[in-house]
C-alpha positions in Angstrom: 0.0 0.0 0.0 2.8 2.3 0.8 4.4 2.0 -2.2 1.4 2.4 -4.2 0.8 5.6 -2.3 4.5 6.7 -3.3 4.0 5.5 -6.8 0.8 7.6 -6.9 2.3 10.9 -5.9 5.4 10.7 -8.2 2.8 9.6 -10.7 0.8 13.2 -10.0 4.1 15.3 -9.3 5.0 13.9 -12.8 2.3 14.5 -14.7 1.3 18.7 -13.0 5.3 19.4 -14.3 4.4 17.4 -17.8 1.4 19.8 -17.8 3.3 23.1 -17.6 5.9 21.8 -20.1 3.8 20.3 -22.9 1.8 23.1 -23.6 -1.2 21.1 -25.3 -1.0 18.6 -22.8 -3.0 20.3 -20.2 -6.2 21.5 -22.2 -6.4 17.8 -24.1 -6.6 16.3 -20.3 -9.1 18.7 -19.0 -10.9 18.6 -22.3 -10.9 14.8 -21.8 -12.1 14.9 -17.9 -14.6 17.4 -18.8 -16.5 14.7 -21.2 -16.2 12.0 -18.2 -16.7 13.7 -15.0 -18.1 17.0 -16.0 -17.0 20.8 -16.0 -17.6 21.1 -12.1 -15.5 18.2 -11.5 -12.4 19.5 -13.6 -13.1 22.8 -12.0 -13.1 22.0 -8.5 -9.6 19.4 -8.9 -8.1 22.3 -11.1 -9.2 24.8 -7.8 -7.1 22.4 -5.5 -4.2 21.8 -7.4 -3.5 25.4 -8.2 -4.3 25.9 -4.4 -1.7 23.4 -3.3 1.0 25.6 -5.8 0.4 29.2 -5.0 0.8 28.0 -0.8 4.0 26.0 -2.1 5.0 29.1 -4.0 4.3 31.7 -1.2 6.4 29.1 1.4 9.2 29.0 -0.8 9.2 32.4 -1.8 8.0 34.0 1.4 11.7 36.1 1.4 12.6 36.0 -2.1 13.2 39.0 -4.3 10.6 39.9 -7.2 10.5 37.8 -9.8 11.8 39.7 -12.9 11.2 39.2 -16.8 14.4 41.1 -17.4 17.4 43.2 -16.6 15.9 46.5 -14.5 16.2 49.0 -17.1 17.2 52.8 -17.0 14.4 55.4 -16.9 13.6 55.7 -20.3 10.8 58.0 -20.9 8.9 61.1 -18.6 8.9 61.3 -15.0 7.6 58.8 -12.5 3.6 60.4 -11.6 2.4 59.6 -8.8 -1.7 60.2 -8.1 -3.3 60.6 -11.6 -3.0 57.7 -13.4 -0.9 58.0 -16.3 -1.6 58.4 -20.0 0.1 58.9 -23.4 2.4 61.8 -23.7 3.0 63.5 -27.4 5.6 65.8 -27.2 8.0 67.3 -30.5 10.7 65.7 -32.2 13.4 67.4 -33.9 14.1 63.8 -35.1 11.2 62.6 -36.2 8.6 64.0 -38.2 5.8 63.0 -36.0 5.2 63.5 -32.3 7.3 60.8 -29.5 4.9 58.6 -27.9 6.1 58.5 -24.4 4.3 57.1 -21.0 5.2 58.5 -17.5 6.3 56.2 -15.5 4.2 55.0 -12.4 4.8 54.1 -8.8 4.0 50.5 -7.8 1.1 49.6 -5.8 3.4 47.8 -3.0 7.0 48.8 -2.9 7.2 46.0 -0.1 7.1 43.5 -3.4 8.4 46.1 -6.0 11.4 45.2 -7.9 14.2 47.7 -9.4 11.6 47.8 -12.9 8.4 48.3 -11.5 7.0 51.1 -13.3 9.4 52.0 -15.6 8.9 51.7 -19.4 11.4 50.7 -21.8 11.2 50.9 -25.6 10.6 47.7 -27.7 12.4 47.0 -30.7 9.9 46.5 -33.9 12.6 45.6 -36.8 10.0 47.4 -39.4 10.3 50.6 -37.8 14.1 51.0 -37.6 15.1 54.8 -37.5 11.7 55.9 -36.2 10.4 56.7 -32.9 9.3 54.3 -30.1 5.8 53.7 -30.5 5.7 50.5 -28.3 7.0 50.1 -24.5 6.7 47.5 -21.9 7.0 47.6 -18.3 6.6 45.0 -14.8 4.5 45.1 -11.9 3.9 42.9 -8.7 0.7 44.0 -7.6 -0.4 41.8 -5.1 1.5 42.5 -1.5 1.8 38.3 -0.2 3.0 37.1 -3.7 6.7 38.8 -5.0 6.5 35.9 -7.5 3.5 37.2 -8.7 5.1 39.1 -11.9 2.6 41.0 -14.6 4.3 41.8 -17.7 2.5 45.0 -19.4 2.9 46.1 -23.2 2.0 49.5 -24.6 1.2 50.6 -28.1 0.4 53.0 -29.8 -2.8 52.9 -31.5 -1.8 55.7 -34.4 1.2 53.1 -35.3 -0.5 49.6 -34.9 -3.8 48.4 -36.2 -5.5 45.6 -34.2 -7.1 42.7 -35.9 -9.4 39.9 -34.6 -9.6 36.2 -35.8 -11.1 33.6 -35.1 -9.8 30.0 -34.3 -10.8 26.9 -36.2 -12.8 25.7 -33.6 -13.0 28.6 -31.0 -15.6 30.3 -30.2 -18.0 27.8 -31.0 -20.6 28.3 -33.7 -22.9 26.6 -36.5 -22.9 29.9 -38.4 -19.2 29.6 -40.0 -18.3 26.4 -42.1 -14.9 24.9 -40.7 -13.6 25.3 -44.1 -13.8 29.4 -43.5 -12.3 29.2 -40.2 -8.2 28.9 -40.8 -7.1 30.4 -37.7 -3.9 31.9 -39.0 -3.0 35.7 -40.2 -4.4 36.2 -43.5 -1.8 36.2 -45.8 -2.0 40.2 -46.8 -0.9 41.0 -43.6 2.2 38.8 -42.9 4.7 41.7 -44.6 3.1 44.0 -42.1 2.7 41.4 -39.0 4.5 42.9 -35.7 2.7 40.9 -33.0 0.0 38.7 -31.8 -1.6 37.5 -29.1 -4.5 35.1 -27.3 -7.8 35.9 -27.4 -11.2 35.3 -24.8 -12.5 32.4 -23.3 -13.4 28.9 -24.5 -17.5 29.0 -25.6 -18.3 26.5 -22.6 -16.5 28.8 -20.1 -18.9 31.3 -20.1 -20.8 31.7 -23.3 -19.2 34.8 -23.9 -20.1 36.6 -27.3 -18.1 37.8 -30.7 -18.8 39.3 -33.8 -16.5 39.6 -36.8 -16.8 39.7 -40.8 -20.8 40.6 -40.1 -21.4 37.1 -38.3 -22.3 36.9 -34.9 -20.3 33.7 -33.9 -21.7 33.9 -30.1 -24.7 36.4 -29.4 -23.9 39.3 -26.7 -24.1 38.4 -23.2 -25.6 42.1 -21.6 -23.3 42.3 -18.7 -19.9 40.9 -20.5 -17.0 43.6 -20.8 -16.8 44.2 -24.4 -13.6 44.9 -26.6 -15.0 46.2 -29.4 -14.0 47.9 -32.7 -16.3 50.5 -34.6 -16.3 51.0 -38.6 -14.5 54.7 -38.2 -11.0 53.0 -36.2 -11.7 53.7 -32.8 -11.9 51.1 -30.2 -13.4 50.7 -27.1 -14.1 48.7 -23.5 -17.7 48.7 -22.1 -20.1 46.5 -20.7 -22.5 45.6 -23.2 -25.9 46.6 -22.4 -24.2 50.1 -21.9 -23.1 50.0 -26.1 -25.6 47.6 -27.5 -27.1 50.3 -29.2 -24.3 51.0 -31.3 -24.1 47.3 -32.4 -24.6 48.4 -35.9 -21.6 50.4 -36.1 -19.2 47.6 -34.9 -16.4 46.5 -37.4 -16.2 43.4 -34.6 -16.4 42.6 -31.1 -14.8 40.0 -28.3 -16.7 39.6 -25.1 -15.5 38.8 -21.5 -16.6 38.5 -17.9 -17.3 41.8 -16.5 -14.4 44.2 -16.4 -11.7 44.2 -14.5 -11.3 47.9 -14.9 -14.0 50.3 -15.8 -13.8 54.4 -16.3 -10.8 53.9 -14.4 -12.1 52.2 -11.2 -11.7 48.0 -10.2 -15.0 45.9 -10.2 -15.7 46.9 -6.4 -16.3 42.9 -6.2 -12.3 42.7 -7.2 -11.9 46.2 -5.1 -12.6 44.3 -1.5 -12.0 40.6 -2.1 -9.0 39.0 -3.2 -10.5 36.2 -4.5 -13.6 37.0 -6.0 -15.2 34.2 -8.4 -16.1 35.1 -11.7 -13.0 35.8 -13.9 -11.9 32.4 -14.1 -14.3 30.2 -15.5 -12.4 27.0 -15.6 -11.4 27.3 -12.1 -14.4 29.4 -10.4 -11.9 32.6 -10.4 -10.3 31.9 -7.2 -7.2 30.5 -8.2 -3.4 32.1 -8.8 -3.3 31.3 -12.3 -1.4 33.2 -15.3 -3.8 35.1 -16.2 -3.9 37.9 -19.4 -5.8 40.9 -20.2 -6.5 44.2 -22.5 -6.7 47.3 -22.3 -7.4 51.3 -23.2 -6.0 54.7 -22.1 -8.5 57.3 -21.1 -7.9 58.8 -24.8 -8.5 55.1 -26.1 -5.6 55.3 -28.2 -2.9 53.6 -26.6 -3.4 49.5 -26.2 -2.5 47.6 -23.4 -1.7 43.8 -22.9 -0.7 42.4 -19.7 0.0 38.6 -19.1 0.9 38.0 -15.4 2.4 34.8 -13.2 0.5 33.6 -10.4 -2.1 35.9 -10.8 -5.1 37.0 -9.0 -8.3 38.8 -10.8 -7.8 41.5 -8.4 -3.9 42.1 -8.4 -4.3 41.8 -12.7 -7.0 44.5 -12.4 -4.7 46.9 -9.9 -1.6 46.2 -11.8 -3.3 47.5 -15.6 -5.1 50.2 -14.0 -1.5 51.5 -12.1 0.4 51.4 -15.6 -2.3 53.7 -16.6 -4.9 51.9 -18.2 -8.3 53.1 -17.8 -10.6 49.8 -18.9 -9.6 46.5 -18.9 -11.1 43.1 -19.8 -9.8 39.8 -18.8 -8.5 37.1 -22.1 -7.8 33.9 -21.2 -6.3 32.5 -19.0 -4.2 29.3 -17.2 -0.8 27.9 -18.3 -1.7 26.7 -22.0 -3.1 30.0 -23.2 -1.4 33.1 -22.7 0.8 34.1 -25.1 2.1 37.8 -26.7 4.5 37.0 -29.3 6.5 39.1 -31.5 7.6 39.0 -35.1 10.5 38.8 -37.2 12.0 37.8 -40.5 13.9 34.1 -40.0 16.6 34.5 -42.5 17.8 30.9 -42.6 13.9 29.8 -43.2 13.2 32.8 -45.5 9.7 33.5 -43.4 8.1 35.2 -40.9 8.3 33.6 -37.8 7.5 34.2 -33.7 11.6 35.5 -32.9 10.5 36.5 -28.8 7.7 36.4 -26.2 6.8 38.9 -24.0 8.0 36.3 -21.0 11.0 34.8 -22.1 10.3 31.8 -20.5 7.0 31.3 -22.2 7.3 28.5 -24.9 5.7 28.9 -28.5 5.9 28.0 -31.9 7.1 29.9 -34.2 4.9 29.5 -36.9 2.5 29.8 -34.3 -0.2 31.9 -35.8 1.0 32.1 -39.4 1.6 29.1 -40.8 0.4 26.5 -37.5 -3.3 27.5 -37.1 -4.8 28.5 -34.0 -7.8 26.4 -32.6 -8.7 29.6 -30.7 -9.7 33.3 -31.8 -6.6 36.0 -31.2 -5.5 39.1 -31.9 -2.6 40.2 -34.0 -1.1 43.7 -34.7 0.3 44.8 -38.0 2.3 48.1 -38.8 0.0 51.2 -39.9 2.1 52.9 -42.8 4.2 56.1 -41.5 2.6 59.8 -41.1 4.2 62.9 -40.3 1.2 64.4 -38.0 -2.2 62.9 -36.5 
């Protein structure tokens, strides 16, 4: 009996590190359970296993330093603000002949857990805009006071240099209104020369039911209390809850819902405001599990884009973390180990194509013809390069 016992937890120590190693291993198992025991079942054994590691984590890292997702940079852009949350800043170049995109830097919401990054933006390289301006800039937060290993990785864009695209995956959302043979789940070929980045998308249909529009066909119908990414016919995006935009459903160039926002007209869901771990942004695992976790979101000017994708995190510390580094509303993507991904693109010389060259999270593991040439059974987002102007 002992040895059964012993064989049983190597067996299950075994398989959880399999799980965050083979990225397709995970879903296919859950998938799998899900058909047997139910979504409940997988939901509640998913609860207590990512239970069990966050109070490993927070044992063995009760003392240890931030985690960090690279070298703390030198200040690199406006001064650190504190009170206001921060915004875009478009000051003159004698350079350039268009105005710097710039974002003050902000002051963590725990210093107790800060590391020598937090707050500070640095530029990102984009290879197709050599000799021009920064127009993209990450940064690192640890918003949530009892986890320094909790680590949320933000991007910033600007929205003048970058158009956002949505697609859908070949078998994400769910729908009978597309034919599989329409659904190719990859960049369309036009817009690999100008392809700079993409990322993950929403939630699985079953987790939530959540809606999405695009090309004129309602994959998934609105839900009226979803968070709502949404982009109109004349450019301009937004983040809403539904029932407060459904009106202007007609003027939608397409639309991916969520659960309710994380982060709306600047303030946290007052659910995520006073609990920790409130349910309801986590459908897989009933929201109350340190997961990775990823989001979007807008400025208060809705014109610069952020993307955060965080490390044993909670709904409320993603929330306080993209509000701090300035953005003003913010819905939740997916989430768990398998999911979450912000890649970047590059020209592979040696195999004469486009390929994924970097993640946001170095550790992260991807393909690199992830999204271009090895579809994507889920919807995403990708960004390609706007052409050049000399004034807005």
């Amino acid at each position: 009996m002992a040895k059964l016992s012993l064989a049983s937890i190597i067996f299950v120590l075994g398989l959880w590190i399999a799980i965050h190693r083979v990225t397709w291993l995970g879903p296919a198992l859950a998938d799998g359970a899900r058909s047997v025991a139910g979504p409940r079942a997988v939901a509640w054994l998913e609860d207590f296993a990512y239970g069990l590691q966050d109070r490993f984590n927070r044992w063995r890292y009760h003392d240890a330093k931030p985690v960090e997702f690279w070298a703390a940079p030198e200040p690199s852009a406006g001064p650190r603000a504190p009170g206001a949350p921060p915004t875009a800043l478009a000051t003159a170049s004698a350079q350039v002949d268009e105005p710097v995109f710039a974002l003050p830097h902000f002051e963590p919401p725990f210093p107790t857990v800060a590391g020598e990054g937090d707050g500070t933006w640095v530029s990102v390289r984009d290879p197709g805009r050599v000799g021009e301006s920064a127009r993209v800039f990450k940064t690192i937060v640890h918003p949530d006071k009892r986890r320094s290993f909790a680590g949320l990785a933000i991007i910033a864009m600007d929205l003048h240099a970058y158009e956002l695209h949505l697609v859908a995956g070949t078998r994400e959302p769910k729908t009978f209104r597309v034919h599989p043979k329409d659904r190719k789940g990859l960049v369309p070929a036009e817009d690999i020369s100008k392809l700079f980045a993409a990322f993950n998308g929403g939630f699985k249909t079953t987790h939530g039911h959540y809606g999405m529009m695009l090309g004129g066909i309602e994959f998934l119908p609105p839900r009226g209390y979803a968070c709502t990414f949404v982009r109109y016919q004349d450019g301009r995006f937004d983040i809403a809850v539904w029932s407060d935009i459904a009106k202007r459903k007609g003027e939608m160039s397409y639309y991916r819902q969520t659960p309710p926002c994380l982060v709306h007209s600047g303030k946290i869901h007052k659910q995520l405001h006073y609990h920790e771990y409130a349910k309801g942004w986590g459908a897989t695992v009933s929201g109350d599990t340190v997961i990775r976790r990823s989001a979007i979101g807008l400025d208060r000017t809705r014109q610069v884009l952020f993307y955060g994708l965080g490390e044993a995190m909670t709904a409320q510390a993603m929330a306080r973390g993209m509000n701090a580094a300035g953005a003003d509303a913010v819905a939740e993507l997916d989430v768990n180990h398998a999911y979450p991904r912000f890649l970047f693109f590059d020209h592979d010389e040696k195999k004469g194509k486009l390929r994924a060259t970097r993640a946001i999270i170095e550790a992260i593991e991807y393909t690199p013809d992830r999204y271009v040439e090895r579809p994507a059974p889920r919807d995403f987002f990708y960004l390609t390069r706007r052409q050049r102007q000399a004034s807005r």
